[in-house]
C-alpha positions as CSV (number, residue, x, y, z in Angstrom):
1,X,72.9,-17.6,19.7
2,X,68.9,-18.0,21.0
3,X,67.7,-21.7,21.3
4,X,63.8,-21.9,21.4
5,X,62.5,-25.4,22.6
6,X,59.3,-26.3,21.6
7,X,56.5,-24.9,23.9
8,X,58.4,-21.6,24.8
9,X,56.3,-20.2,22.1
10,X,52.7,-20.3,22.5
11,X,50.1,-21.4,19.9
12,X,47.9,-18.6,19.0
13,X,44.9,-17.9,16.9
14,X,45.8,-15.8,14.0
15,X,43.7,-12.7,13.6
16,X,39.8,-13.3,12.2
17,X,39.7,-11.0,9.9
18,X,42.8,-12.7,7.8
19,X,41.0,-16.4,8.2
20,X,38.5,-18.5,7.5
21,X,37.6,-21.7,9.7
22,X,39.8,-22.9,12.6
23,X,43.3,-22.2,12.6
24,X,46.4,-22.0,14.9
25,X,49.8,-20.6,14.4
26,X,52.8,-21.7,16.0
27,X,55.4,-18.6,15.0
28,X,58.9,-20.3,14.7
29,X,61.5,-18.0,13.5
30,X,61.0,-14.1,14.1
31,X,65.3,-13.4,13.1
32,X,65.8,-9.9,14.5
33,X,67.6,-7.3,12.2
34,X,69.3,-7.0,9.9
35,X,67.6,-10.4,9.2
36,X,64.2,-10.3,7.8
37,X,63.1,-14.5,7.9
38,X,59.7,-15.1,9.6
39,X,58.5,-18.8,9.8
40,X,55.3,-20.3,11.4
41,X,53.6,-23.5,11.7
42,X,50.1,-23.3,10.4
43,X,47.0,-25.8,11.3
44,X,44.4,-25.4,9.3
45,X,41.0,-27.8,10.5
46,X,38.7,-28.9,7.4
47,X,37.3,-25.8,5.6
48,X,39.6,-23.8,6.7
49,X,41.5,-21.1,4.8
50,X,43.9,-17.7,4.4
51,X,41.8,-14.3,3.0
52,X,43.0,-13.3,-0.4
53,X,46.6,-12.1,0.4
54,X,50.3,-11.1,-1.2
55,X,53.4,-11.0,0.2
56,X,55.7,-8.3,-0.7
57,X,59.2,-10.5,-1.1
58,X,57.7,-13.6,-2.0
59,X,56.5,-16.3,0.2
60,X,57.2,-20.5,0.3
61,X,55.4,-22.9,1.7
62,X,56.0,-26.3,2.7
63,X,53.0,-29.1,3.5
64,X,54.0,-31.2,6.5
65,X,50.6,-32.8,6.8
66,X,47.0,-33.4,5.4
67,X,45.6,-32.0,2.3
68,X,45.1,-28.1,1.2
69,X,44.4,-26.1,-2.0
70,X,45.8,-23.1,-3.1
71,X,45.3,-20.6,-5.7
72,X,46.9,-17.7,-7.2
73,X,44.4,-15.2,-8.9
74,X,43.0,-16.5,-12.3
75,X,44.5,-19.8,-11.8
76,X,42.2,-23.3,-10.8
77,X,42.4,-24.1,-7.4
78,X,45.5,-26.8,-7.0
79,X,45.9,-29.7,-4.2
80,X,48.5,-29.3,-2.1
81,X,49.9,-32.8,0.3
82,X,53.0,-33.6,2.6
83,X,56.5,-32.9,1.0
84,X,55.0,-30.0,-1.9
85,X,57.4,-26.8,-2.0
86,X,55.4,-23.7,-3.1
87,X,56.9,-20.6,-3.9
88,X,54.4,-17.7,-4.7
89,X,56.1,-15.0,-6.0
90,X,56.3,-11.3,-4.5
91,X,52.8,-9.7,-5.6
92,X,51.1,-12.8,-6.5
93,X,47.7,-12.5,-5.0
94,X,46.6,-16.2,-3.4
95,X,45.1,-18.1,-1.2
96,X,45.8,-21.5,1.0
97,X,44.2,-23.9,3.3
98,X,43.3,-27.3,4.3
99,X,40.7,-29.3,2.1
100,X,36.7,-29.4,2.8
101,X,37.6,-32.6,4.2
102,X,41.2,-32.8,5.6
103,X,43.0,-31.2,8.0
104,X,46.3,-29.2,6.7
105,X,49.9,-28.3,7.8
106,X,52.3,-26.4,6.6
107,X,55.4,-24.4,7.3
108,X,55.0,-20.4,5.9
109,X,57.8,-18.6,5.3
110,X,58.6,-15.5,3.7
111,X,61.0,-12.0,4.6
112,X,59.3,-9.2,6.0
113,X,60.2,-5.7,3.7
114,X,59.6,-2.3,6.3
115,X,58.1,-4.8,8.6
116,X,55.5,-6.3,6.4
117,X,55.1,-9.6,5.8
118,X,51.6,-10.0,3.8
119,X,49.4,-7.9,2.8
120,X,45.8,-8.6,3.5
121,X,42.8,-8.4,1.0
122,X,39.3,-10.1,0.8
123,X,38.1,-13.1,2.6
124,X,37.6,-15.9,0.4
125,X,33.8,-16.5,-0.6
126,X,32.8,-20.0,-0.1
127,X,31.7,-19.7,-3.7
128,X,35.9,-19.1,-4.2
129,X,36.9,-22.4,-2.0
130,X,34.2,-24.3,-4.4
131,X,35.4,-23.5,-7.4
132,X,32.8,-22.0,-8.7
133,X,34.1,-18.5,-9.2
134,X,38.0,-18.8,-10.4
């Protein structure tokens, strides 16, 4: 058995090239092998948002705070607020943030498949966030 109190773990900025805005990740569950669960905290500050990405086993996401959007390719953009369940499916090229205007947080989770979690595409254009371009 492992117990991890909170602060044990830092908060860290994910990587800039994945991300848009200000964000911070506080990774929660990294279960070793044979286990492939990976969960993390994720505070997104107005405006910001994920690149373009896919997961290869799927990914859910649960808001604990604020107000995002998401958006699976050729879909509209969608509100997301405390208490939504979202699964995306394995493939399913999205996006997710907080709101222009609202700070969000939410819990990711998804399995990692030969120690990949998500694949990373494009940043989103602000033209994408907007709306304009779906």
């Amino acid at each position: 058995m492992k117990i991890t109190h909170p602060g044990d773990v830092p908060s860290r900025r994910p990587p800039e090239e994945y991300f848009t805005g200000t964000v911070w990740m506080d990774p929660m569950i990294q279960a070793p092998a044979p286990a492939r669960l990976q969960v993390a905290k994720v505070s997104f500050e107005p405006g910001a948002r994920t690149a373009w990405h896919t997961h290869p086993l799927g990914q859910t996401l649960y808001v604990l705070s604020g107000c995002g959007l998401i958006q699976c390719e050729g879909d509209r953009i969608r509100t997301i607020k405390p208490g939504d369940v979202i699964w995306i499916p394995p493939g399913e090229k999205h996006w997710h943030g907080a709101s222009p205007t609202n700070s969000m947080v939410h819990l990711a989770m998804q399995e990692l498949q030969n120690g990949v979690a998500a694949d990373w595409l494009e940043k989103v254009t602000d033209e994408e966030y907007a709306g304009r371009t779906a």
